[in-house]
C-alpha positions in Angstrom: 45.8 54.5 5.9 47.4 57.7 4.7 51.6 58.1 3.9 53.0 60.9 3.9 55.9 62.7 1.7 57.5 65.8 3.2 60.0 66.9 1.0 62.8 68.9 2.7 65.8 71.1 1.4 69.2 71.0 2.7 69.3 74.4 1.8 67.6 77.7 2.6 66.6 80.1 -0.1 69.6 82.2 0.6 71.7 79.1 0.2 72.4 78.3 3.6 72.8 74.6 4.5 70.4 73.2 6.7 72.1 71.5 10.0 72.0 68.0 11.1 70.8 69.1 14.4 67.8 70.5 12.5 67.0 67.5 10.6 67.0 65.3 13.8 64.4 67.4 15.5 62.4 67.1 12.5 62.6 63.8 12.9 62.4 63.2 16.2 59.2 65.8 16.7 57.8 63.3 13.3 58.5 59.9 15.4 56.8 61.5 18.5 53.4 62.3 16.5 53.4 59.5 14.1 55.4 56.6 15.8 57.9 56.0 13.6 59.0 57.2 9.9 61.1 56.5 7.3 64.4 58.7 6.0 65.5 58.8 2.1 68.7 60.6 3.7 70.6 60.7 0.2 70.3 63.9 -1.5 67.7 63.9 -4.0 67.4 66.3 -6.7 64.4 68.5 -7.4 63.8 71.0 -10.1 60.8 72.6 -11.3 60.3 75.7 -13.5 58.7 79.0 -13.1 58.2 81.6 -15.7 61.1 80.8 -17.9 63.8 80.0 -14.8 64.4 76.7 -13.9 64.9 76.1 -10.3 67.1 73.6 -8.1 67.4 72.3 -4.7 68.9 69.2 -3.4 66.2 67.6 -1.0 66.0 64.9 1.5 62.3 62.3 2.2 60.8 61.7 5.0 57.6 59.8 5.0 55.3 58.8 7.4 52.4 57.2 7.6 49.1 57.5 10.1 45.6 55.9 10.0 44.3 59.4 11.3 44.1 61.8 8.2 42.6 64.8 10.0 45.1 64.9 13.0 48.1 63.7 10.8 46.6 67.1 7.9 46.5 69.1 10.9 49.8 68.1 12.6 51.9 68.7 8.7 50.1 72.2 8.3 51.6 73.4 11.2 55.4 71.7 10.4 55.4 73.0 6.3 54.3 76.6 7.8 56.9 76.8 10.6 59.5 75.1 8.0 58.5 77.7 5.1 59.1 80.3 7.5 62.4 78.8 8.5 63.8 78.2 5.5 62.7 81.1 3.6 60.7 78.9 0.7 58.2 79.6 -1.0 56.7 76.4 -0.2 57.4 73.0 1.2 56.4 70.1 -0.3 54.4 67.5 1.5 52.5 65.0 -0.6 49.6 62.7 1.1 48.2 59.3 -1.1 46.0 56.3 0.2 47.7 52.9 1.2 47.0 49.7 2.1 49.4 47.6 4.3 49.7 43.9 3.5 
């Protein structure tokens, strides 16, 4: 079994917040493919560094998990392209690692 991280800003690169109606089609278009997910709704903080600026954005988590890598890597290529286009980043962040349920 695969989970999934998809790391989301509340914020575009020109600053502008992300709606709630936004998030809850994420999250509903998420449930439909995967069947269910979990949302770390608090704001998170992320920075990271590039070339000597450092760079910050408040985030939200929303994992999933699926037992069918290729269609769930498929499926999250599309949504981090169409949300990089969306939200003006340079890249969205979606991290994938094995698990086991017990």
């Amino acid at each position: 079994m695969k989970e999934y991280d998809l790391f989301i800003p509340l914020r575009d690169s020109d600053g502008q917040k992300l709606g709630p109606a936004k998030l809850k089609e994420l999250q509903a278009e998420l449930v439909e493919h995967f069947g269910g997910l979990t949302n770390f709704p608090q704001a998170n903080l992320g920075l990271w560094k590039f070339g000597d600026a450092v760079y910050r954005d408040e985030i939200v988590i929303f994992r999933v998990l699926s037992n069918d890598a290729e269609s769930a890597a498929q499926f999250l290529r599309k949504i981090k392209s169409r949300l990089e286009a969306e939200l003006k980043q340079d890249e969205i962040l979606i991290v994938a690692r094995d698990v086991e349920s017990l």
